[in-house]
Backbone bond lengths (Angstrom), bond angles and torsions (degrees), N, CA, C in turn:
res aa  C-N    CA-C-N  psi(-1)  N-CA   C-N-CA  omega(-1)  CA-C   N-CA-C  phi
1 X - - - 1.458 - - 1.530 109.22 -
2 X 1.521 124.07 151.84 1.463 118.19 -157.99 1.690 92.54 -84.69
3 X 1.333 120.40 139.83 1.516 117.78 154.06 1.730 122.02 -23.32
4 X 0.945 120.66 -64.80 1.434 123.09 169.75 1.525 113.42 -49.52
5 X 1.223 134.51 -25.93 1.339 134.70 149.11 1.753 122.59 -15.66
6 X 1.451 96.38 -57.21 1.570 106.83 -154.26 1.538 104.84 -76.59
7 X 1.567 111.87 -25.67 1.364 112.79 -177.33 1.438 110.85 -88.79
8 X 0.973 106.63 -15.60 1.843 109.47 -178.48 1.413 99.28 -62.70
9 X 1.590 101.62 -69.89 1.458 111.71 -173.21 1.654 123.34 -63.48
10 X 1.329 115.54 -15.48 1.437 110.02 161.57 1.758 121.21 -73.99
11 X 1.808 110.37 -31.00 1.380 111.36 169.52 1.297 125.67 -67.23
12 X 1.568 105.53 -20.49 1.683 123.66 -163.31 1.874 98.53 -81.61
13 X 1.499 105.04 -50.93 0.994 122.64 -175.03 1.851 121.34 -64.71
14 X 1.792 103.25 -22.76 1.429 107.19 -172.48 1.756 94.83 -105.29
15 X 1.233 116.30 33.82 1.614 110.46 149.37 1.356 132.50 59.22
16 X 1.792 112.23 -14.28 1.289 129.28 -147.01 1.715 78.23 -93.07
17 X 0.902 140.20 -51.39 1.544 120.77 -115.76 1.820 102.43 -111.37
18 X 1.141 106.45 142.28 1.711 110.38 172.14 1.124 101.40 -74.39
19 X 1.364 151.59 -53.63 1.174 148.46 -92.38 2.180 97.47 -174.26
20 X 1.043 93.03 99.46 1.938 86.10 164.15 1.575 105.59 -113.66
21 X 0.839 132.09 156.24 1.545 144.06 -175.59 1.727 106.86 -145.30
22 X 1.261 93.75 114.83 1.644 102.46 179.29 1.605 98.85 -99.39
23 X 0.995 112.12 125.68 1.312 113.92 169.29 1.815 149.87 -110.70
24 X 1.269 129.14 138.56 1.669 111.16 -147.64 1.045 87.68 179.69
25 X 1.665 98.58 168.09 1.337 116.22 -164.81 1.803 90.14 -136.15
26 X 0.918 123.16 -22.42 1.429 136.66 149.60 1.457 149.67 -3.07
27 X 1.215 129.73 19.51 1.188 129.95 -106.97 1.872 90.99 -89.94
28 X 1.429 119.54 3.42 1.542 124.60 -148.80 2.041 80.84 -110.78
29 X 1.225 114.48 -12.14 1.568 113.52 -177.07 1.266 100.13 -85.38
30 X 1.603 109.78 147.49 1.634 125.50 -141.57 1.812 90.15 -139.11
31 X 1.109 123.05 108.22 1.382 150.48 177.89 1.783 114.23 -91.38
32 X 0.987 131.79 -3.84 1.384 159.72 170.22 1.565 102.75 -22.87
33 X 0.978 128.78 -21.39 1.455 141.07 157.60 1.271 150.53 -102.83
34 X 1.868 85.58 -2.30 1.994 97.65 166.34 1.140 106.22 -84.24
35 X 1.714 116.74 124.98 1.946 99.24 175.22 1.642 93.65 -132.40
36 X 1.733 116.19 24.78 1.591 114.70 -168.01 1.874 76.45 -91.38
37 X 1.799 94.31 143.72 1.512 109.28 -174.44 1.717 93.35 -82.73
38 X 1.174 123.55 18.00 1.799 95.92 176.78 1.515 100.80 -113.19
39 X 1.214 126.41 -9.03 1.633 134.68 176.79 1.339 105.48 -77.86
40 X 1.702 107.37 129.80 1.415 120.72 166.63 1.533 99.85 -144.84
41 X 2.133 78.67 129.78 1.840 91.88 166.63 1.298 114.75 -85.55
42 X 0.880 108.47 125.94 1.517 135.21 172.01 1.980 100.85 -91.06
43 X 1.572 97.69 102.29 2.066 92.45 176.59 1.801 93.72 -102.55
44 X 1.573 130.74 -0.10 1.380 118.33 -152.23 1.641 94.54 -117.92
45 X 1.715 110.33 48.46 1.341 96.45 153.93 1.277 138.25 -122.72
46 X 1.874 99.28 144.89 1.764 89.55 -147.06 1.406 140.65 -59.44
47 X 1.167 102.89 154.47 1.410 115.03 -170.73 2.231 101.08 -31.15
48 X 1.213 82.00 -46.30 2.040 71.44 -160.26 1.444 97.76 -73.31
49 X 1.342 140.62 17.98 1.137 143.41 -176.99 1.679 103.56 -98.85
50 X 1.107 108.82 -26.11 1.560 116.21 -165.84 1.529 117.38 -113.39
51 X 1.374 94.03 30.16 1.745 109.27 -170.81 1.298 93.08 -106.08
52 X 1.791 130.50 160.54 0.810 141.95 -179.04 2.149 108.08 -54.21
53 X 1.681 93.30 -54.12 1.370 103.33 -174.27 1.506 109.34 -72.43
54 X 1.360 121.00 8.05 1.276 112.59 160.71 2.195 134.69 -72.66
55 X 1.125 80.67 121.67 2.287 81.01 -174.52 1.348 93.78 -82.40
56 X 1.440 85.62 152.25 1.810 123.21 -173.87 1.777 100.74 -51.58
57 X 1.712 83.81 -35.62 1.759 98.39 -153.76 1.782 108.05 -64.63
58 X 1.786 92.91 -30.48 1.916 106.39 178.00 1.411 117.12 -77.12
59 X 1.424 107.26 -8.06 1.418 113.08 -162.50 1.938 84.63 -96.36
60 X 1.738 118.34 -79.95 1.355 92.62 154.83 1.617 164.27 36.17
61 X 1.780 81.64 -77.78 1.927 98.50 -178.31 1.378 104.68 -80.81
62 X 1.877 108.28 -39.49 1.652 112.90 177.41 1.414 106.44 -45.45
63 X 1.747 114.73 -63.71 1.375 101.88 -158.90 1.793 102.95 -71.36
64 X 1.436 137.34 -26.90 1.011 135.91 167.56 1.291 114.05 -32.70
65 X 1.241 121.03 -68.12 1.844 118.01 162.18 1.056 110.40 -51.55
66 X 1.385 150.55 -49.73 1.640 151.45 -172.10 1.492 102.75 -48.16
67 X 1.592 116.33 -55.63 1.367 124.24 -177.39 1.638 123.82 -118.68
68 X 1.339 94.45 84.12 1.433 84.89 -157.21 1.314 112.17 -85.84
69 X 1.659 122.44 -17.81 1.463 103.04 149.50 1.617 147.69 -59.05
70 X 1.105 114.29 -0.73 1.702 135.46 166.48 1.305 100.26 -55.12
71 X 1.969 119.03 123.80 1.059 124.27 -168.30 2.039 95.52 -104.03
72 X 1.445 93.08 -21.42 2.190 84.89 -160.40 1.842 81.15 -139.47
73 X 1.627 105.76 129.17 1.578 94.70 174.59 1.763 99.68 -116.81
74 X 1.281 102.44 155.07 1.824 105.61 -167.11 1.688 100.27 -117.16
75 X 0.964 121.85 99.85 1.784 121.47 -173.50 1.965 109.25 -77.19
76 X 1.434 120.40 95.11 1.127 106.32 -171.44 1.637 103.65 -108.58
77 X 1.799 96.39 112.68 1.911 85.73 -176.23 1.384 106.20 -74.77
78 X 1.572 120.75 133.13 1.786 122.34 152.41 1.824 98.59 -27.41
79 X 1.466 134.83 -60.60 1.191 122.47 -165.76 1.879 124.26 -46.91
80 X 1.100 93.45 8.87 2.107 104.18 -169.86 1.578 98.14 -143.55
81 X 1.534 92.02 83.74 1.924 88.80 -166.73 1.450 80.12 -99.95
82 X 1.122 144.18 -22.28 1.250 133.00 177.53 1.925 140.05 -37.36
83 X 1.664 87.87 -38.90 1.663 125.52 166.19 1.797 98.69 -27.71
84 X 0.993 102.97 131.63 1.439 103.33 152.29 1.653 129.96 -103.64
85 X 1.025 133.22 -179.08 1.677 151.50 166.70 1.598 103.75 -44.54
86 X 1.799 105.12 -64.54 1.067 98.49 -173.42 1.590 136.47 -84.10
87 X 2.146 100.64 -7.87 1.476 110.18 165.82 1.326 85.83 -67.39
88 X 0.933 146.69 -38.58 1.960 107.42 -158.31 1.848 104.32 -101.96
89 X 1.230 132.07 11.02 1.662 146.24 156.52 2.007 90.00 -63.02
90 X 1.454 90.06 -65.70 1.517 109.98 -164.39 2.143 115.83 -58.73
91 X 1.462 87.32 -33.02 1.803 88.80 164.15 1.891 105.07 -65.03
92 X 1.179 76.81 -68.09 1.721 85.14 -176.82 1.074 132.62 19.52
93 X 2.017 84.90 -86.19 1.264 130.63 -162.34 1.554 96.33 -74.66
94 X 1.327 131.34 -50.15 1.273 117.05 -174.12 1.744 101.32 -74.05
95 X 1.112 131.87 -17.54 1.192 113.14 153.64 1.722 122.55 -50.90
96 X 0.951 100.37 -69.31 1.446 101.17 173.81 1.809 124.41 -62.30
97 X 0.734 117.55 -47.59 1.473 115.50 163.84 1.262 150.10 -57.72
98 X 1.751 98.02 -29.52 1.540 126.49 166.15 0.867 93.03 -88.86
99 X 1.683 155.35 -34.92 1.175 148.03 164.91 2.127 85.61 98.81
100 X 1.039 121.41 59.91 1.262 114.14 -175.22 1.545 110.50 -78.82
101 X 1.311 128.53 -151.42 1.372 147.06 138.23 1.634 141.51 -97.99
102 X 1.494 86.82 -29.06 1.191 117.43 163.46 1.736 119.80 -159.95
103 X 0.972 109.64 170.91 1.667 110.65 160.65 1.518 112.87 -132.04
104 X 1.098 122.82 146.26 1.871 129.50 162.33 1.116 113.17 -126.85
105 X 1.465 135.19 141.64 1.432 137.93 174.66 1.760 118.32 -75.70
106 X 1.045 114.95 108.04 1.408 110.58 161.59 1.571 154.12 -125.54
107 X 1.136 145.02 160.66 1.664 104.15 -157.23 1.947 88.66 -127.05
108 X 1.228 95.07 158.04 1.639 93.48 -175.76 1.414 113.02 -76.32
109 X 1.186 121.72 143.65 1.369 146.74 -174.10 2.219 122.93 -151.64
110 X 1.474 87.06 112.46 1.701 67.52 -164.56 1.956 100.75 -102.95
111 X 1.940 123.40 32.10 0.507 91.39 136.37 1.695 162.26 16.39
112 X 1.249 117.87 123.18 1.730 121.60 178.95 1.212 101.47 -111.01
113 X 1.279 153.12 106.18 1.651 156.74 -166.86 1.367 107.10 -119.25
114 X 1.286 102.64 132.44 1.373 107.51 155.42 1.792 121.08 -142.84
115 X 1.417 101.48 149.83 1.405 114.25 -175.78 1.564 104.65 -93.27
116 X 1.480 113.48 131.28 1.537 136.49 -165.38 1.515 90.93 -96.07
117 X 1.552 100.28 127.07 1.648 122.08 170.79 1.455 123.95 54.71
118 X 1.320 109.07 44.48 1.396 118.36 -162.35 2.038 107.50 -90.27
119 X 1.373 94.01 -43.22 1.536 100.97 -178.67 1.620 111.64 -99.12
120 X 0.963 126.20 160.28 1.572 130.47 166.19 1.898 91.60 -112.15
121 X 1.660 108.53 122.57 1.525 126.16 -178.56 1.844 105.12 -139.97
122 X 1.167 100.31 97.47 1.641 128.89 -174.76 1.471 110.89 78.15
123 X 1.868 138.25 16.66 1.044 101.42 -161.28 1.557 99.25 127.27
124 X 1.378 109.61 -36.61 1.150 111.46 174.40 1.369 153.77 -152.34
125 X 1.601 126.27 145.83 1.614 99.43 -157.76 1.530 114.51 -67.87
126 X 1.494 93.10 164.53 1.908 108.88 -157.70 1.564 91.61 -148.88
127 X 1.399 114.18 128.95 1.681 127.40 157.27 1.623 104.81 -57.70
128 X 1.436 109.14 143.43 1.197 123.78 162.98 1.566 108.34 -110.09
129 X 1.357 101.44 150.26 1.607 112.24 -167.54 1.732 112.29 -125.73
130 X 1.313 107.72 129.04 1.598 112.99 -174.55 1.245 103.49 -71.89
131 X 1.443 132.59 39.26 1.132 116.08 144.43 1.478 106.37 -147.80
132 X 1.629 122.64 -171.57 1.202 126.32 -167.78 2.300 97.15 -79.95
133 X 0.800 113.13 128.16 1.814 105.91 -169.07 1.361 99.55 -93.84
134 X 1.118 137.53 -13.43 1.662 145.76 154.62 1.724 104.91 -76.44
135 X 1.096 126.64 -7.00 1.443 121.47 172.57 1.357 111.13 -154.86
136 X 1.160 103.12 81.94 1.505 111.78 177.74 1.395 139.16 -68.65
137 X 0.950 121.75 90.73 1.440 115.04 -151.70 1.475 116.64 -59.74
138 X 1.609 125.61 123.79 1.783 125.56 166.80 1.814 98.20 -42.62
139 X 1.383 104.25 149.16 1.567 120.28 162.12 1.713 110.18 -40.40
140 X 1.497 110.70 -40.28 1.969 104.10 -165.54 1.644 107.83 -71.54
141 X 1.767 102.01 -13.65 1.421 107.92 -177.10 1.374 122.06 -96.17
142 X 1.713 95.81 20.57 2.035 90.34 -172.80 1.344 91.56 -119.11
143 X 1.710 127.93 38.38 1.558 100.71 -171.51 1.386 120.73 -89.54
144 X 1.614 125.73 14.95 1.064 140.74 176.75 1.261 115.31 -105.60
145 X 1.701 122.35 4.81 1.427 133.55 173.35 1.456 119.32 -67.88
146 X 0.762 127.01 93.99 2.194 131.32 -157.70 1.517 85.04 -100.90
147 X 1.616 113.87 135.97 1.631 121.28 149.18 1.919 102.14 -95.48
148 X 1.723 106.02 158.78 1.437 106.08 164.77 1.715 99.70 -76.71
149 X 1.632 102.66 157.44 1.527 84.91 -173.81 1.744 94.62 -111.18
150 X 1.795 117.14 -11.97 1.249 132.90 -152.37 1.341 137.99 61.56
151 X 1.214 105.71 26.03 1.645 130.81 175.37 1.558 113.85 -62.27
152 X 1.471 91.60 -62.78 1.682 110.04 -170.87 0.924 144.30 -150.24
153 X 1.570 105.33 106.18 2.223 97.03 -158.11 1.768 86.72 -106.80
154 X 1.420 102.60 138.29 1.461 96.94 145.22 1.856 117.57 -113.97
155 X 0.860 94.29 129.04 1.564 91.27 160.43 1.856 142.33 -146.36
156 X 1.145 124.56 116.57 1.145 127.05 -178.12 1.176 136.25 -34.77
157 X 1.352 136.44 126.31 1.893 114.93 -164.64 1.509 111.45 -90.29
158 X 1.445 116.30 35.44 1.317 111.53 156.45 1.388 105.16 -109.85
159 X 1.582 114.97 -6.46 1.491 120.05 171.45 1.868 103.36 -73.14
160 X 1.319 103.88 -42.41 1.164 127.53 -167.91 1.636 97.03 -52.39
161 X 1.053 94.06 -68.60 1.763 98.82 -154.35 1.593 96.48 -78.61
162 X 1.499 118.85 -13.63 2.104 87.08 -173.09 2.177 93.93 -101.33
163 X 1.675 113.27 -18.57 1.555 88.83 -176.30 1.806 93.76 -113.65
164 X 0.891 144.91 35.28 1.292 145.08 167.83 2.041 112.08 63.10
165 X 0.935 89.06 -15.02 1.986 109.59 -177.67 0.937 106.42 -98.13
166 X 1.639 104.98 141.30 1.800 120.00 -178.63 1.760 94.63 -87.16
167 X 1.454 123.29 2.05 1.525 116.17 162.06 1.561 104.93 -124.22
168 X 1.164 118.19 109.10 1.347 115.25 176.26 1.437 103.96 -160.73
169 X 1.559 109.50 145.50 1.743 111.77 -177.35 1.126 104.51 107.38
170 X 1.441 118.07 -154.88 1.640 115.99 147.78 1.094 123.87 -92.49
171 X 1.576 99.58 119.01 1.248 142.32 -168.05 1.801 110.28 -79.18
172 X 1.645 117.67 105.18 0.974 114.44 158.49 0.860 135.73 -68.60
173 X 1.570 137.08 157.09 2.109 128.02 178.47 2.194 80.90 -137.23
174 X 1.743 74.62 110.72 1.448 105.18 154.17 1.673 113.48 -70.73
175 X 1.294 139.63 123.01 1.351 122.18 178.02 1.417 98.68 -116.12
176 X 1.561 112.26 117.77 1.580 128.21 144.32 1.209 133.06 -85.58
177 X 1.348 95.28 137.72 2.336 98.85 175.10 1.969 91.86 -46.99
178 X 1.565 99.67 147.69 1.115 117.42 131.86 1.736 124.08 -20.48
179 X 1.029 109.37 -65.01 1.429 103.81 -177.76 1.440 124.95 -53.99
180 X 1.281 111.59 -44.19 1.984 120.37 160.71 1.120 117.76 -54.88
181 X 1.873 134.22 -21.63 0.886 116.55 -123.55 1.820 95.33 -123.58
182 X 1.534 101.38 -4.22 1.592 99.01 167.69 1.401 120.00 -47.42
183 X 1.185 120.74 164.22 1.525 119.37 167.85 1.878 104.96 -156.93
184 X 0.861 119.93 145.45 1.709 129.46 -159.23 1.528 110.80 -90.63
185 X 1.001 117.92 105.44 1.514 111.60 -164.78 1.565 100.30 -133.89
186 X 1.533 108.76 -9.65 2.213 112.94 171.63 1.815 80.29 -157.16
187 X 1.099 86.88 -176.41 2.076 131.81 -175.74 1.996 103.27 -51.59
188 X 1.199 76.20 -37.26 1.894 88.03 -169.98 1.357 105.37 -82.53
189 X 1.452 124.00 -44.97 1.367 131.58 -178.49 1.773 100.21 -44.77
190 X 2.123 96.55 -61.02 1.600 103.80 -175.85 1.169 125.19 -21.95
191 X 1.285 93.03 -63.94 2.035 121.09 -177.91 1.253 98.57 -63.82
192 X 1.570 155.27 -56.25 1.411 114.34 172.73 1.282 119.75 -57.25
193 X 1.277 134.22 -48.20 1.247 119.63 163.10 1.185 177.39 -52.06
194 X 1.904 83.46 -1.99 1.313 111.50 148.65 1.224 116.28 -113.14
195 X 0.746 131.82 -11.00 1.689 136.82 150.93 1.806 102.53 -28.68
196 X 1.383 91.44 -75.88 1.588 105.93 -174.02 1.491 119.68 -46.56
197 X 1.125 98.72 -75.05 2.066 121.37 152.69 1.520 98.51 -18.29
198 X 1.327 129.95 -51.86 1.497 111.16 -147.23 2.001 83.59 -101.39
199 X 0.787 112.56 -21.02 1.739 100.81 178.87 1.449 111.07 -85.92
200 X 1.509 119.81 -13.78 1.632 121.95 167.83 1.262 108.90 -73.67
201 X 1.420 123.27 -52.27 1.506 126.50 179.87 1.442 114.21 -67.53
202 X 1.377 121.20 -8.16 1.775 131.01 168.62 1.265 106.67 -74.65
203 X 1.496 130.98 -53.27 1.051 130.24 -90.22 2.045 69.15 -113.61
């Protein structure tokens, strides 16, 4: 089944949405099995949209003008087929209930990260580190450390249009298990993810 499969049918399946928009530049990809009346393929999006160096956030503003009555937009990448129906019921709702600005899905990770050559310190570049490096935090003290996993952004287009980011305002954190929370980015990613995928559909 194509990757883009899994996200259709988790949006189709979580009830929420007026409006699904499959999106591509594709025109040789064969849809022969969407027959829910709120899905539209979209094959006419532009070329510089579908380039590697293209952001989520430009892709977004296009359909933001395309639909400009759309009050809350939900970005679901094919790369997080893992997501279920009810993680994106469950963003939603804490969108709406927390009264957020946005929401993003993320799963806990207490991780120690650091970013390579970020500062210049006497002269020269230096990694910066997500945490304090004079106070290192033990593992029992990172349990509030969230990674994005790229499952599920929601965001509103008044979020949209005044900070340019599909996370901006107050920022909700959706939290998913580990297990949802892979996303395919090389060969190895694949293979957990169908690993996982094929023991949910067993199970």
């Amino acid at each position: 089944m194509p990757l883009w499969h899994w996200s259709y049918w988790a949006a189709v399946e979580s009830g929420i949405f007026d409006l699904i928009v499959v999106s591509t530049d594709n025109e040789e990809m064969k849809f022969t099995d969407i027959t829910d009346s709120t899905v539209v393929i979209d094959y006419t999006r532009p070329p510089e949209l579908c380039e590697d160096t293209a952001t989520q956030e430009a892709v977004l503003a296009h359909y933001t003008e395309k639909y400009p009555d759309v009050d809350v937009w939900c970005l679901l990448q094919p790369t997080s087929p893992l997501r279920t129906a009810d993680d994106i019921t469950g963003a939603y709702k804490m969108l709406v209930e927390d009264e957020r600005d946005s929401v993003v899905s993320v799963f806990n990770d207490p991780l120690l990260f650091w970013v390579k050559d970020c500062v210049e310190v006497q002269g020269q570049q230096c990694p910066v580190a997500s945490f304090h490096i004079d106070k290192r935090p033990n593992s029992q003290d990172r349990k509030d450390w969230f990674k994005e996993n790229g499952a599920i952004y929601f965001t509103p287009t008044y979020t949209l249009n005044a900070t340019g980011s599909r996370c901006g305002g107050r920022t909700g954190l959706y939290v998913m298990p580990k297990e949802r929370s892979y996303e395919i980015d090389d060969e190895t990613d694949w293979a957990i993810c169908e690993l996982l995928m094929n023991k949910r559909l067993s199970a």
